[in-house]
SEKE-538839 format. One line per field, with one value per residue (C-alpha): residue number from 1; chain; residue in three letters; x, y, z. Coordinates in Angstrom, 3 decimals. Each point is the difference from the previous one (the first is absolute). Example, Ala and Ser with C-alpha at 12.3 -4.5 7.8 and 13.67 -1.06 7.14 Angstrom:
2
num c(1	2)
chaine c(A	A)
residu c(ALA	SER)
u c(12.300	1.370)
v c(-4.500	3.440)
w c(7.800	-0.660)
//
This chain:
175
num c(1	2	3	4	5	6	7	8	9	10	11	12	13	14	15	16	17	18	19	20	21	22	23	24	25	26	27	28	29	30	31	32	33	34	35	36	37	38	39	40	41	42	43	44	45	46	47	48	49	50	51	52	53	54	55	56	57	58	59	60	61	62	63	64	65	66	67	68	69	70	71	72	73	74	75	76	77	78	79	80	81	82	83	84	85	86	87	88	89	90	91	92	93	94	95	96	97	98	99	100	101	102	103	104	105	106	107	108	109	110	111	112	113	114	115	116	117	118	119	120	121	122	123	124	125	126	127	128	129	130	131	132	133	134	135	136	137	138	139	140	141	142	143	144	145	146	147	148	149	150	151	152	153	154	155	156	157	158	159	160	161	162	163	164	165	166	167	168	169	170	171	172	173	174	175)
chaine c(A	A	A	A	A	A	A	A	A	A	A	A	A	A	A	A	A	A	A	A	A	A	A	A	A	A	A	A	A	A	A	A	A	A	A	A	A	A	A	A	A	A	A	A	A	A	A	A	A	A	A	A	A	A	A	A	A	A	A	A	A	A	A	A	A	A	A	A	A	A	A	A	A	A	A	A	A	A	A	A	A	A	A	A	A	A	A	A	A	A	A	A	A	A	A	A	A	A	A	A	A	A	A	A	A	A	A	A	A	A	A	A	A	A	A	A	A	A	A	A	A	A	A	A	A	A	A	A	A	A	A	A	A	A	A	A	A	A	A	A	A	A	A	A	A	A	A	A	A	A	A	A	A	A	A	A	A	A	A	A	A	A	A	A	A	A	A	A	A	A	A	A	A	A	A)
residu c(UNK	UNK	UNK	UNK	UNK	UNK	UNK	UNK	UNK	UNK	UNK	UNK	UNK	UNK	UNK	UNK	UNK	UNK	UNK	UNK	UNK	UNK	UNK	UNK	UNK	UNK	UNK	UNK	UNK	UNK	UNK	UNK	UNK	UNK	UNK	UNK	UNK	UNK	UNK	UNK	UNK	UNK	UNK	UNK	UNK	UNK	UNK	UNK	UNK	UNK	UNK	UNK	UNK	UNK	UNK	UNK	UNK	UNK	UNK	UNK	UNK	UNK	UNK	UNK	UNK	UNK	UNK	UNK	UNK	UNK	UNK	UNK	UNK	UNK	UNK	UNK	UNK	UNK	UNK	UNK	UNK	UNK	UNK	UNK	UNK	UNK	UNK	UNK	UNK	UNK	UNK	UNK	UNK	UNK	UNK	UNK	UNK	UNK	UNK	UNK	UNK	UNK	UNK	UNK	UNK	UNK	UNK	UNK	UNK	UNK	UNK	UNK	UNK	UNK	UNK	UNK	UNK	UNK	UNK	UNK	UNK	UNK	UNK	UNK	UNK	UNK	UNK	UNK	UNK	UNK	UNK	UNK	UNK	UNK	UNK	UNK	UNK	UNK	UNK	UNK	UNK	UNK	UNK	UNK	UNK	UNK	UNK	UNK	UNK	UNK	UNK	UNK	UNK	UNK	UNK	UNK	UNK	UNK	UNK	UNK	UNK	UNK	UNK	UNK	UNK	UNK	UNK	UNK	UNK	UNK	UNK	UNK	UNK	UNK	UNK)
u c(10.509	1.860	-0.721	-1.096	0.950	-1.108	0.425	-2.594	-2.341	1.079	3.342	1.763	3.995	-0.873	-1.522	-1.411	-2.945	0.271	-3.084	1.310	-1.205	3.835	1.250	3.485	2.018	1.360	3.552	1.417	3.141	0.917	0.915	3.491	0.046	-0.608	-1.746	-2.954	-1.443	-3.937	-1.457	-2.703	-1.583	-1.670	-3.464	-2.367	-3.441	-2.476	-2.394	-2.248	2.643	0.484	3.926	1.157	3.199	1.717	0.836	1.688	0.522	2.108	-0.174	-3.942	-0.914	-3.243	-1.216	-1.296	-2.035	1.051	-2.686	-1.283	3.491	0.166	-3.770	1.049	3.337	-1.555	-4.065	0.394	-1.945	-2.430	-3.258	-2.070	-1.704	2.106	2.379	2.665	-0.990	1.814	-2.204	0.583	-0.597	3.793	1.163	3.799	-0.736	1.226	0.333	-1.468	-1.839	-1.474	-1.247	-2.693	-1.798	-3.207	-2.896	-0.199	-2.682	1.672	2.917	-1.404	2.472	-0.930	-3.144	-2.596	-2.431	2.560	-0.280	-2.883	1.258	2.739	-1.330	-0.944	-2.469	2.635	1.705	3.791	0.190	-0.072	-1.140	3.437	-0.270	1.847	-2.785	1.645	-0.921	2.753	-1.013	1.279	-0.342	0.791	2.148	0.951	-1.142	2.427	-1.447	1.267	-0.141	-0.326	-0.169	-1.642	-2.161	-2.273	-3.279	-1.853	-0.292	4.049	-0.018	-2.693	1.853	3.228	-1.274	-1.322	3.125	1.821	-2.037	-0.009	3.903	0.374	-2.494	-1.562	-3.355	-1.925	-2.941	0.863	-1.907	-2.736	0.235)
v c(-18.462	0.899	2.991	-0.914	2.557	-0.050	2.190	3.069	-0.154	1.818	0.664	-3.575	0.235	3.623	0.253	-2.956	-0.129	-2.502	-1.724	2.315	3.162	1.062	1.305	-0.644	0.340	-3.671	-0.658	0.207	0.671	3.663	0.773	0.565	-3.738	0.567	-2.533	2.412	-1.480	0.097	3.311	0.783	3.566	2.851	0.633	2.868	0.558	1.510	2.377	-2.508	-1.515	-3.191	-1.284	0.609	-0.139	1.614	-1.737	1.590	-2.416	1.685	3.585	-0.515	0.167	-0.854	-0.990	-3.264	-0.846	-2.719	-1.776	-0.541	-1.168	-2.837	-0.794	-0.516	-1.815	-2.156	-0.665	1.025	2.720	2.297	-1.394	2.865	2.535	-0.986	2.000	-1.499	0.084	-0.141	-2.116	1.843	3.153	1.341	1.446	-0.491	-3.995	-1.156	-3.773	-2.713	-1.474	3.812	-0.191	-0.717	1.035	1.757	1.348	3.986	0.314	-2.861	2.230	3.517	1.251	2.080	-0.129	-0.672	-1.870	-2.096	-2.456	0.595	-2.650	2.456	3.343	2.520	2.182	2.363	2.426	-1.450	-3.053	-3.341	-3.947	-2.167	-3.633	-0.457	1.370	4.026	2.679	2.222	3.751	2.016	3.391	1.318	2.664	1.756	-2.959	-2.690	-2.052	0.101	-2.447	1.240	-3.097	-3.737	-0.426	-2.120	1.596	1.829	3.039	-0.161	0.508	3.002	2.092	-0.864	1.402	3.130	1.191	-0.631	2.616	2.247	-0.161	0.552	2.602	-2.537	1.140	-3.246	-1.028	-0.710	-3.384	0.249	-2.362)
w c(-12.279	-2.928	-1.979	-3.580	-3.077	-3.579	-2.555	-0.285	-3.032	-3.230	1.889	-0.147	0.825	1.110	3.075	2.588	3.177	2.847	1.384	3.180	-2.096	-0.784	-3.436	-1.275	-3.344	-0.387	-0.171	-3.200	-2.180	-1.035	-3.043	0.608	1.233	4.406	1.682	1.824	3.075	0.007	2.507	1.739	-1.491	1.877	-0.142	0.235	0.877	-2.482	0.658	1.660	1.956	-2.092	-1.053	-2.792	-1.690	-3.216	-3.242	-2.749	-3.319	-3.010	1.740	0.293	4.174	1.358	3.288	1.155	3.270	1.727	1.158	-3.831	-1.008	3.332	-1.896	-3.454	0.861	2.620	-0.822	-3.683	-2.135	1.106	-0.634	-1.996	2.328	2.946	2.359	2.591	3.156	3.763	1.701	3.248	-1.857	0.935	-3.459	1.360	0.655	-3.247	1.115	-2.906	3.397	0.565	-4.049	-2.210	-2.935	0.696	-1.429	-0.424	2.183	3.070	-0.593	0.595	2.368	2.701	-0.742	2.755	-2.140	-1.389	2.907	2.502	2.677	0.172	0.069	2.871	0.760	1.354	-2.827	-0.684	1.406	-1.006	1.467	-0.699	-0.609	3.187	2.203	0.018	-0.819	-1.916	-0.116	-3.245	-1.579	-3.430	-0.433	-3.099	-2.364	2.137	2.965	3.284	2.797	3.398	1.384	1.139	2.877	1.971	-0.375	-2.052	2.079	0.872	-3.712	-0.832	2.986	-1.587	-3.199	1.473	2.036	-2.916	-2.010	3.000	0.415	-3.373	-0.822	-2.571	-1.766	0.783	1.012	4.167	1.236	2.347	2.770)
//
C-alpha cells in the first residue's frame, strides 16, 4: 500500500499528513533558488500522550495534534461537537484506518462509562476489543500502560503490584 499525503488544513504548501499518520514539510524551492526534498518531522506527545507536531507561520508557532490534522485532510471538517477519535483507543495510533469523528461523550477517554462493553469492575484496567484486558494507572496527570493480558484478574494484579512497586497512592484491587 502506498502512503497517501495531502496538505494539512489552513497550512497548504507548509506542512503535509499521510493516511499512515506521518507529518512532513513538502518539498519545495528556497528562496535562494535550492530544490528541498520533502521530510518527515518529529513529533511529540502532549500531556495526554496524543502526537502532535509544531507549526510556526510568519514567526507565529502553535501546535497541532495529529490525529485531527489526518481527520481534516482525509474525512474533511470536524463536524460541530465532535472530537477525533483512535478507534483502538491508542492516542499514538494516528493511522486514517485507526480514525473517526466522534461524539464528546463516544469519545470520553479513559473514562469507564464511556463504553460499558469495555469496562471492569477491577480499578485500572480495561476490556479491549480484541478480547484483553490492558491494565493502566495514572500518574502525575499522564497515563501509563503497564501492560495487555488475558484475563481480567491477570490485569487487576498487574495494576496493584504496579502501585505497590511504585509506592502509588491508589486504591489496590481486591481479588
Amino acid at each position: 500500500m502506498i502512503e497517501q499525503w495531502k496538505p494539512v488544513v489552513g497550512y497548504e504548501g507548509l506542512y503535509e499528513v499521510s493516511d499512515m499518520g506521518r507529518v512532513r514539510a513538502p518539498a519545495k524551492i528556497s528562496s535562494s533558488g535550492l530544490k528541498l526534498k520533502a521530510r518527515v518531522l518529529k513529533t511529540s506527545l502532549n500531556d495526554r500522550g496524543r502526537r502532535q507536531f509544531g507549526v510556526c507561520v510568519n514567526g507565529v508557532e502553535g501546535k497541532l495534534k495529529v490525529h485531527t490534522e489526518v481527520l481534516k485532510a482525509f474525512v474533511g471538517p470536524r463536524p460541530e461537537g465532535f472530537d477525533g477519535c483512535h478507534k483502538d483507543d491508542v492516542p499514538t495510533n494516528n493511522h486514517l484506518s485507526n480514525l473517526k469523528w466522534a461524539s464528546k461523550s463516544e469519545n470520553h477517554g479513559g473514562d469507564k462509562k464511556r463504553n460499558r462493553n469495555y469496562s471492569s469492575k477491577y480499578n485500572g484496567v480495561c476490556h479491549l476489543k480484541n478480547l484483553r484486558w490492558r491494565a493502566q494507572v495514572k500518574v502525575c496527570g499522564k497515563q501509563k500502560h503497564i501492560g495487555i493480558f488475558d484475563t481480567e484478574i491477570e490485569a487487576a494484579k498487574a495494576f496493584n503490584q504496579y502501585c505497590i512497586e511504585n509506592s502509588l497512592d491508589k486504591h489496590l484491587n481486591v481479588i
